[in-house]
Every structure is written in structure tokens, then in C-alpha cells.
Backbone as CSV, one residue per row, in Angstrom:
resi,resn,N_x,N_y,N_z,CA_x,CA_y,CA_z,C_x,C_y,C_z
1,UNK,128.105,-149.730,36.638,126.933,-149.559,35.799,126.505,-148.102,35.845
2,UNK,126.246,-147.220,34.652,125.852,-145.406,34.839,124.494,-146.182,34.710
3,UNK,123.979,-144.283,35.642,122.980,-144.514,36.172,121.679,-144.633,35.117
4,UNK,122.025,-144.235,34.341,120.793,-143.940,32.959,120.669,-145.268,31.759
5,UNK,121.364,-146.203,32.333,121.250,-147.737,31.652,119.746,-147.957,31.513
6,UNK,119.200,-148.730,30.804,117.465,-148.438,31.015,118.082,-150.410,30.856
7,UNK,116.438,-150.846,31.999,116.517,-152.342,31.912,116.446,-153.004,30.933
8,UNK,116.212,-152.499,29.611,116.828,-153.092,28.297,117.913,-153.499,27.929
9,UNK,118.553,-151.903,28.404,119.988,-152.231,28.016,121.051,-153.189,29.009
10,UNK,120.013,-153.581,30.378,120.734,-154.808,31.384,120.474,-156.106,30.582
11,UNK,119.727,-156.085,30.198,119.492,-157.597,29.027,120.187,-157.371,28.356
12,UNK,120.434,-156.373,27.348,120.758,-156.269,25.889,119.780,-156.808,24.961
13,UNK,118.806,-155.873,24.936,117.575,-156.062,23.747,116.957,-154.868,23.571
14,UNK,116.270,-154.814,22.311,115.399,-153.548,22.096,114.555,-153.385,22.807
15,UNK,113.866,-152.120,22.947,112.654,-152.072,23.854,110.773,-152.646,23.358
16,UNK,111.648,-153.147,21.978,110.251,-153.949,21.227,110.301,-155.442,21.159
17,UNK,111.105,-155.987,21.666,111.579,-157.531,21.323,110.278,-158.218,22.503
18,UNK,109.955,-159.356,22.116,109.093,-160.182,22.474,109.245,-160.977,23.464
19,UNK,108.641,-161.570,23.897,108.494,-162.512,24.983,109.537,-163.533,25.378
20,UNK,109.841,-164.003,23.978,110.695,-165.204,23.459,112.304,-164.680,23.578
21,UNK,112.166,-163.615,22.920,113.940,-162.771,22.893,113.746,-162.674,23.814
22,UNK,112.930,-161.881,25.324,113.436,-161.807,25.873,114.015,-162.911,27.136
23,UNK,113.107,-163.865,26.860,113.381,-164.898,27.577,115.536,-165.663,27.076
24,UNK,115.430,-165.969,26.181,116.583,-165.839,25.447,117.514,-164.861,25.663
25,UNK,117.226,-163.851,25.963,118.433,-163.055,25.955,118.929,-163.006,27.634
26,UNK,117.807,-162.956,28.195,117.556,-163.279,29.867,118.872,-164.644,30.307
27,UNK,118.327,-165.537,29.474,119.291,-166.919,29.662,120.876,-166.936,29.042
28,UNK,120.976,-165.828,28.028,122.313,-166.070,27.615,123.138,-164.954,28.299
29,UNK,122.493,-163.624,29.045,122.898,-162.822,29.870,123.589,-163.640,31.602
30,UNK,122.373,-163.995,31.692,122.556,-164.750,32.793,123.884,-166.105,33.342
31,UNK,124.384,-166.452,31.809,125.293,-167.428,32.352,126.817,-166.578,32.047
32,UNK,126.613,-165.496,31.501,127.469,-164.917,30.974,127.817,-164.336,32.317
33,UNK,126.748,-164.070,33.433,126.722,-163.225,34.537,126.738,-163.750,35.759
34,UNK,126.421,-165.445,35.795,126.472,-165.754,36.923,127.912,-166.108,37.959
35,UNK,127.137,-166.088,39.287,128.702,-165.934,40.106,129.196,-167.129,40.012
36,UNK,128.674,-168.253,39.322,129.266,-169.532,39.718,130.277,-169.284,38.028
37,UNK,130.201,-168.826,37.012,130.107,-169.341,36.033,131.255,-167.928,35.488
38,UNK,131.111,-166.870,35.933,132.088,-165.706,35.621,133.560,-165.525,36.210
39,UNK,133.686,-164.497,35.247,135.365,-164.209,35.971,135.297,-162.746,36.594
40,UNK,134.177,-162.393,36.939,134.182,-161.359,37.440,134.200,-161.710,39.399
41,UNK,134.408,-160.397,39.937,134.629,-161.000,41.338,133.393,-161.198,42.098
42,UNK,133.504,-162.089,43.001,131.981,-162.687,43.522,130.878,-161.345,43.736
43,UNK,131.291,-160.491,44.566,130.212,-159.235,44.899,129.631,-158.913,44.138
44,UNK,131.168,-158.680,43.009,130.108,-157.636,41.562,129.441,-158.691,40.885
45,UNK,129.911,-160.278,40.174,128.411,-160.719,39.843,127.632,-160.885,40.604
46,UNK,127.508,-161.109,41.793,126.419,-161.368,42.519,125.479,-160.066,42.267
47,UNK,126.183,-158.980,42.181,125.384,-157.658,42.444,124.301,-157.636,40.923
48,UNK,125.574,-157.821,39.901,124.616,-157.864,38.392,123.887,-159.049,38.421
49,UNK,124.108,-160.279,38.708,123.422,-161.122,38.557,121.859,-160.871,39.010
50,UNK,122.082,-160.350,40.062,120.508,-160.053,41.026,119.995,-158.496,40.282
51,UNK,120.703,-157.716,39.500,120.076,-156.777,38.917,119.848,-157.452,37.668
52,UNK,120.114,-157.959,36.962,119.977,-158.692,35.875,118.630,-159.922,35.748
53,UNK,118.352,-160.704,37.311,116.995,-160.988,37.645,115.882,-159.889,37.563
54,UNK,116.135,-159.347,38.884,114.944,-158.218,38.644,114.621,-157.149,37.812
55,UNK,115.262,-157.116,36.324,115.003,-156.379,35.173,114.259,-157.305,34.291
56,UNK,114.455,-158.728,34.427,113.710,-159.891,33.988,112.485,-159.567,34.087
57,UNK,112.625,-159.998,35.677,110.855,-160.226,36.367,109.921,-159.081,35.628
58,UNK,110.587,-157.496,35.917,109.614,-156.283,35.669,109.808,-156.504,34.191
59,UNK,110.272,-156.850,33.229,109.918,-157.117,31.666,109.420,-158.134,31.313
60,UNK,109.398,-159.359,31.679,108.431,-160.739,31.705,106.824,-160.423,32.036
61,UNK,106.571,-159.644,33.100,105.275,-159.315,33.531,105.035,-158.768,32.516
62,UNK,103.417,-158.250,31.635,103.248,-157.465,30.469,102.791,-156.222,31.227
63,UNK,102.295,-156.126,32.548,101.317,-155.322,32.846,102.902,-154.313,33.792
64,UNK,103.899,-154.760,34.414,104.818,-154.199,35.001,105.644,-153.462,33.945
65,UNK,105.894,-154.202,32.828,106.583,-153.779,31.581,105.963,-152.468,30.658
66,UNK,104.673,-152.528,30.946,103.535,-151.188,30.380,104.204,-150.161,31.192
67,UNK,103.940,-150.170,32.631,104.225,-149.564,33.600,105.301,-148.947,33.369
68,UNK,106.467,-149.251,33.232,108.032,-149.193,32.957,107.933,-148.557,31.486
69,UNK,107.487,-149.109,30.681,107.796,-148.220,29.173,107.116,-147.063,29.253
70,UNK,105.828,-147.079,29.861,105.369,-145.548,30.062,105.866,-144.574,30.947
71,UNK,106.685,-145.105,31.713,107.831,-144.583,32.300,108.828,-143.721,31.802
72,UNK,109.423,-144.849,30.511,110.551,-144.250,29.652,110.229,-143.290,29.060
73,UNK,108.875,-143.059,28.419,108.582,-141.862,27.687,108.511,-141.345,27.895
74,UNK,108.043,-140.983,29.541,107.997,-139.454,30.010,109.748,-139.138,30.063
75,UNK,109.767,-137.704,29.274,111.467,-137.257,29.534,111.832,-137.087,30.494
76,UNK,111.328,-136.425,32.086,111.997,-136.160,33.249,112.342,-137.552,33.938
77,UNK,111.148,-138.400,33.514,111.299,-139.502,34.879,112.667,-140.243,34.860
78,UNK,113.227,-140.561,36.151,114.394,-141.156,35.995,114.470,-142.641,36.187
79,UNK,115.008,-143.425,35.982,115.478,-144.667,35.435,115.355,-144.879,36.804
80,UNK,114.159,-145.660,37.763,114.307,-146.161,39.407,114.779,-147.494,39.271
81,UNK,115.520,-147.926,40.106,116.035,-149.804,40.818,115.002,-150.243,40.832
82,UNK,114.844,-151.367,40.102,113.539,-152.248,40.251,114.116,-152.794,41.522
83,UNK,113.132,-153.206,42.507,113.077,-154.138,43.343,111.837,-154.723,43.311
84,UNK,112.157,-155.865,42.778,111.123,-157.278,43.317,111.182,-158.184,44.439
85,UNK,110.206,-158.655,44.976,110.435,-159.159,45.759,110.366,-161.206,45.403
86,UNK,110.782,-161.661,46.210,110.732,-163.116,45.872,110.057,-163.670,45.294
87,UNK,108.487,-163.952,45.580,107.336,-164.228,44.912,106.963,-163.817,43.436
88,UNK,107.729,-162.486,43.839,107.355,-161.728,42.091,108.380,-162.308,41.090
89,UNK,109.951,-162.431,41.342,110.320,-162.899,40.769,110.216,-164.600,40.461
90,UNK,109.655,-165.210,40.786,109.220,-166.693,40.622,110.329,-167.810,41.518
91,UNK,110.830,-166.877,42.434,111.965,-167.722,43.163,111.261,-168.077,44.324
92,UNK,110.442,-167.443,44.560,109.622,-167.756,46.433,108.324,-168.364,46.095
93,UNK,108.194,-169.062,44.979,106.898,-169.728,44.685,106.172,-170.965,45.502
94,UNK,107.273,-171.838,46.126,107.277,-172.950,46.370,106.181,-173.070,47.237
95,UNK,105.921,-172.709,48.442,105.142,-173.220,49.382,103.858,-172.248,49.027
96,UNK,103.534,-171.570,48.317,102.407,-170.723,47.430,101.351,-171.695,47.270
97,UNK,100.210,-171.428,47.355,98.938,-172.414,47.148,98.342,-171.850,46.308
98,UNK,97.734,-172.613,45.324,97.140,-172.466,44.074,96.109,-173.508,43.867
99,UNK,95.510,-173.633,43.024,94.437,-174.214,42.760,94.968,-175.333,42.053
100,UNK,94.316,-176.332,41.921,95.148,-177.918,40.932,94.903,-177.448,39.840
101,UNK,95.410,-177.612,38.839,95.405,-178.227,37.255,94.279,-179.195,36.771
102,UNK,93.797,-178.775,35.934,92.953,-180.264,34.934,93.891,-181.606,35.055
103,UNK,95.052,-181.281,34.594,96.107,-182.137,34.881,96.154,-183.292,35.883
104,UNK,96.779,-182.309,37.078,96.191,-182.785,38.586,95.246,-183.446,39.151
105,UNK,93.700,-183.111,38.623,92.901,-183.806,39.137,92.772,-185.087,38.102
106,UNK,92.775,-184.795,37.207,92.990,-186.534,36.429,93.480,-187.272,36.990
107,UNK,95.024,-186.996,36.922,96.115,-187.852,37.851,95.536,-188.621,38.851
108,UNK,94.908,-187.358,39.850,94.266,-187.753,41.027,92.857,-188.678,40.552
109,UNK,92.318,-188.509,40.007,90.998,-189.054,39.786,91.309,-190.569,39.250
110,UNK,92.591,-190.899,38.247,93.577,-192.013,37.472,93.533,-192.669,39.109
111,UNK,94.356,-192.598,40.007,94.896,-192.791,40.762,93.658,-193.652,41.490
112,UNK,92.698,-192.673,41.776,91.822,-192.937,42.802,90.410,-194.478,42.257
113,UNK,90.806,-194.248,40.820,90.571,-195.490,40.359,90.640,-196.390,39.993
114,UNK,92.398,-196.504,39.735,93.169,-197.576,40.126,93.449,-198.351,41.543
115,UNK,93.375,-197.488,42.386,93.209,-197.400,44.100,91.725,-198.705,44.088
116,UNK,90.438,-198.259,43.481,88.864,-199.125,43.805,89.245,-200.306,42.852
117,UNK,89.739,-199.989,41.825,89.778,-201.238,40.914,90.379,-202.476,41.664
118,UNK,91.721,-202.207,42.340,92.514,-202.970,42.734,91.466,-203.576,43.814
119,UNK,90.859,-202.744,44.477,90.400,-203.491,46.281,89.293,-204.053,45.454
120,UNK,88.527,-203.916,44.330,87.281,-205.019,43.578,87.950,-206.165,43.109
121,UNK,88.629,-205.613,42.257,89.362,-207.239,41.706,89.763,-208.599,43.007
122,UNK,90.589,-207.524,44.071,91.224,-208.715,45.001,90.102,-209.172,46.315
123,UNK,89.145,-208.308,46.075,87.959,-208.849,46.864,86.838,-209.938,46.337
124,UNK,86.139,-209.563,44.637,85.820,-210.489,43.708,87.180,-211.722,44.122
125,UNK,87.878,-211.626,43.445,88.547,-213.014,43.650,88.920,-213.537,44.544
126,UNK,88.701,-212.886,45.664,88.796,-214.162,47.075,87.374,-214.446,47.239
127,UNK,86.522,-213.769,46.678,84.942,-214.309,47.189,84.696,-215.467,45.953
128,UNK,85.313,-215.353,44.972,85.326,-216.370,43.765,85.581,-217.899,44.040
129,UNK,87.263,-217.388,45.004,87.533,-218.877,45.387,86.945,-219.057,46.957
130,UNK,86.320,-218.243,47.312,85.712,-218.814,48.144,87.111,-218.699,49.706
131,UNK,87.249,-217.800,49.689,88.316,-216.902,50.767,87.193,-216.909,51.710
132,UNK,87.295,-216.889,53.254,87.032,-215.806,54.085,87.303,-214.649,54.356
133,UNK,86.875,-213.678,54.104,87.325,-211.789,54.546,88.598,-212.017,55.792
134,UNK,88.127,-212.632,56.785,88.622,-212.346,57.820,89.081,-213.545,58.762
135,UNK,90.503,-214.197,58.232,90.817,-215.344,58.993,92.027,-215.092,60.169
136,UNK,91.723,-216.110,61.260,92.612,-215.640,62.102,93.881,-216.700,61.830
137,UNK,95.297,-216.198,62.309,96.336,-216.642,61.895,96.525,-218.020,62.557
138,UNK,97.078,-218.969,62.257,97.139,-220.303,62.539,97.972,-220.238,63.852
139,UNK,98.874,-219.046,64.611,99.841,-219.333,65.119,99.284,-218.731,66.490
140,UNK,97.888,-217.661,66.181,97.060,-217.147,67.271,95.964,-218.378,67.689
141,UNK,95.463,-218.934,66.920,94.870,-220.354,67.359,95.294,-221.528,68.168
142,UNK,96.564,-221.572,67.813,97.358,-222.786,69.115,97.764,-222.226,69.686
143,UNK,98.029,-220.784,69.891,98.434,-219.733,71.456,96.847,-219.705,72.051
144,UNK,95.889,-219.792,71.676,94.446,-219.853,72.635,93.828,-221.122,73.132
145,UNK,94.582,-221.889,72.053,94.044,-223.700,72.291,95.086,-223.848,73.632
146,UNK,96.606,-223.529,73.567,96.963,-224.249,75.015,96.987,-223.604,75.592
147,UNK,96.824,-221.844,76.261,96.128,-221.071,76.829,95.033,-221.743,78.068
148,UNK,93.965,-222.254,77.067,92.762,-222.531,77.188,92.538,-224.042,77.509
149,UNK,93.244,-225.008,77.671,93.905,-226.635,77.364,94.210,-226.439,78.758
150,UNK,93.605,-227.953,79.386,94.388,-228.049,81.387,95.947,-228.456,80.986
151,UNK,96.457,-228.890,80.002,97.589,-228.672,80.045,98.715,-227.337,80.511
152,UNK,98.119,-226.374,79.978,98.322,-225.300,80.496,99.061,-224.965,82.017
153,UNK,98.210,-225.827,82.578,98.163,-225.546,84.277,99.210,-225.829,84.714
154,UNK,99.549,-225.436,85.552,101.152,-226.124,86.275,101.021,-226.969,86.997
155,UNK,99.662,-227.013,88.085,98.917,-228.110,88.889,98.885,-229.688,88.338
156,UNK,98.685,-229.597,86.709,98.843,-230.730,86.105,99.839,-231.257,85.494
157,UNK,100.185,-232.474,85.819,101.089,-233.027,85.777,101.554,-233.553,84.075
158,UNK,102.140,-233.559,83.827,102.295,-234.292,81.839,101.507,-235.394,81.731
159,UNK,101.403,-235.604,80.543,100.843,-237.554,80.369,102.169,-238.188,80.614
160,UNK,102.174,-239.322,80.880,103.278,-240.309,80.282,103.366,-240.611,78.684
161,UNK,104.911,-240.878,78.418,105.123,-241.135,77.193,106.254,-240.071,76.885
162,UNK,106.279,-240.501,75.455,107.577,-239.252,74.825,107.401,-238.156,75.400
163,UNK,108.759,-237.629,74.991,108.547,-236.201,75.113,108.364,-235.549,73.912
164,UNK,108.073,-234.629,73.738,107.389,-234.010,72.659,109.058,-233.314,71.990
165,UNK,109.989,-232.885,72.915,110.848,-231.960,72.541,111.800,-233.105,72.582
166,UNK,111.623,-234.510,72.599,113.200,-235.380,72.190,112.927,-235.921,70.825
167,UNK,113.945,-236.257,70.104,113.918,-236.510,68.899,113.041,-237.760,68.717
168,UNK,112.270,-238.603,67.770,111.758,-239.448,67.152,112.604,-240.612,66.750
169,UNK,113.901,-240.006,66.718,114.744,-240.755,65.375,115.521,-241.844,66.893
170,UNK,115.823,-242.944,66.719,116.469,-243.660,67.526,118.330,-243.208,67.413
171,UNK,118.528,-243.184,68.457,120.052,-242.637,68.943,121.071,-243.237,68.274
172,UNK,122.018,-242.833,67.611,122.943,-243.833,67.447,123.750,-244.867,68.420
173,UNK,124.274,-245.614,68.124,125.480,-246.339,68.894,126.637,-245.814,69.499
């Protein structure tokens, strides 16, 4: 790449084209350039590919792109390496905190009243049919009844009669 390429000419666009071209020209540069996708050798796209980002980023921004064209006009100044850093280019965004969306809080607000609706409806209708809030399980009740039962005891002896654990049904022959 000579050194006097101006980041226009790393896109391939005029220095008046819009938002839209340049987004477009950004995307059809880019697959033309990427290392997964070229026949060029890994280093060198990797190298254009990542100069080919950060000529993006500083022309996407309007206020970095001012910066840069008032740049070009002065005749001495020379053509500097953009370097962006992660964040700027929109690749290190992820764990970034921002404020919610109108969007967002709907969702959230949708959510949070589907959330009350549900616990009214299924509370109305057990008080409708006449539910108790709070019943204990049938299987914790006869663990406290023979617990609590002198059967329990080891001191006491069984009743007479069946056994509880032999079958009902008479034996065969």
C-alpha cells in the first residue's frame, strides 16, 4: 500500500459519498478483503482487513471524519495510520453499559405484568374454588401421625391380626 493512499481511497469512494455508500462500499470491500474469504496470504489480509476496519470507524463517525477531511486540505499534513481502538470501532462494545431503550423497558414493564397477572388469576381462582393458600402434603401427615402414634414405639408390641404387609388375596393351591 504507498504511503499517500488517503482512507477513501482504502474503501474506494469519493470523499463526498454518504453514509449509506459508505456503509456499502465498507461491506463489499470487506469480503473482497477478508482473511477467511481471500486469496491473498493470511498476514497481508489480515493486515488490510484491519486497515480497511479502522478507515471505516474514522469515516462512519461524522465528527472524526470532519477531523480527517480538514486534515486533507491542509497541503503539508501527511496522510497518519488511523488507529482505533476496540470500543471505537464497535467491536469491544459488548460488556459496555448503557442506558435501556423505550424498547427495553416496555418489554420489561410487558413482562412484569404478565409476571402479577398470572399470580392474580391463579390466586383469584383457588380462592374461587375455595383452595387453601397453604396445604400440607398428604405424605408429611402420616410421617407425623405414626411418628406421633404408640405404635411407633418399639416397647409396644403389634395388635393381633393380619399383617398389614401380607397380601389380602387368599393363596393359591
Amino acid at each position: 500500500m504507498a504511503e499517500n493512499r488517503t482512507l477513501y481511497d482504502l474503501l474506494g469512494v469519493d470523499p463526498g459519498v454518504d453514509a449509506s455508500g459508505l456503509r456499502q462500499a465498507f461491506r463489499r470491500r470487506s469480503k473482497a478483503l477478508h482473511p477467511d474469504t481471500t486469496q491473498l496470504p493470511a498476514e497481508q489480509a489480515s493486515r488490510e482487513f484491519q486497515q480497511l476496519c479502522e478507515a471505516y470507524a474514522q469515516l462512519a463517525d461524522p465528527r472524526r471524519r470532519a477531523c480527517y477531511d480538514a486534515g486533507l486540505q491542509e497541503p503539508v499534513a501527511p496522510v497518519q495510520r488511523v488507529t482505533a481502538s476496540a470500543s471505537e470501532a464497535g467491536w469491544g462494545r459488548i460488556g459496555e453499559r448503557r442506558p435501556l431503550s423505550g424498547g427495553e423497558w416496555l418489554s420489561i414493564v410487558l413482562l412484569l405484568g404478565a409476571l402479577l397477572l398470572c399470580l392474580v388469576l391463579g390466586l383469584g381462582m383457588g380462592w374461587r374454588r375455595g383452595v387453601q393458600l397453604q396445604v400440607a402434603p398428604s405424605w408429611m401427615l402420616q410421617e407425623q401421625t405414626w411418628s406421633d402414634s404408640e405404635s411407633s414405639r418399639s416397647d409396644v408390641l403389634p395388635a393381633p391380626g393380619p399383617d398389614a404387609a401380607q397380601s389380602a388375596l387368599p393363596s393359591l393351591p
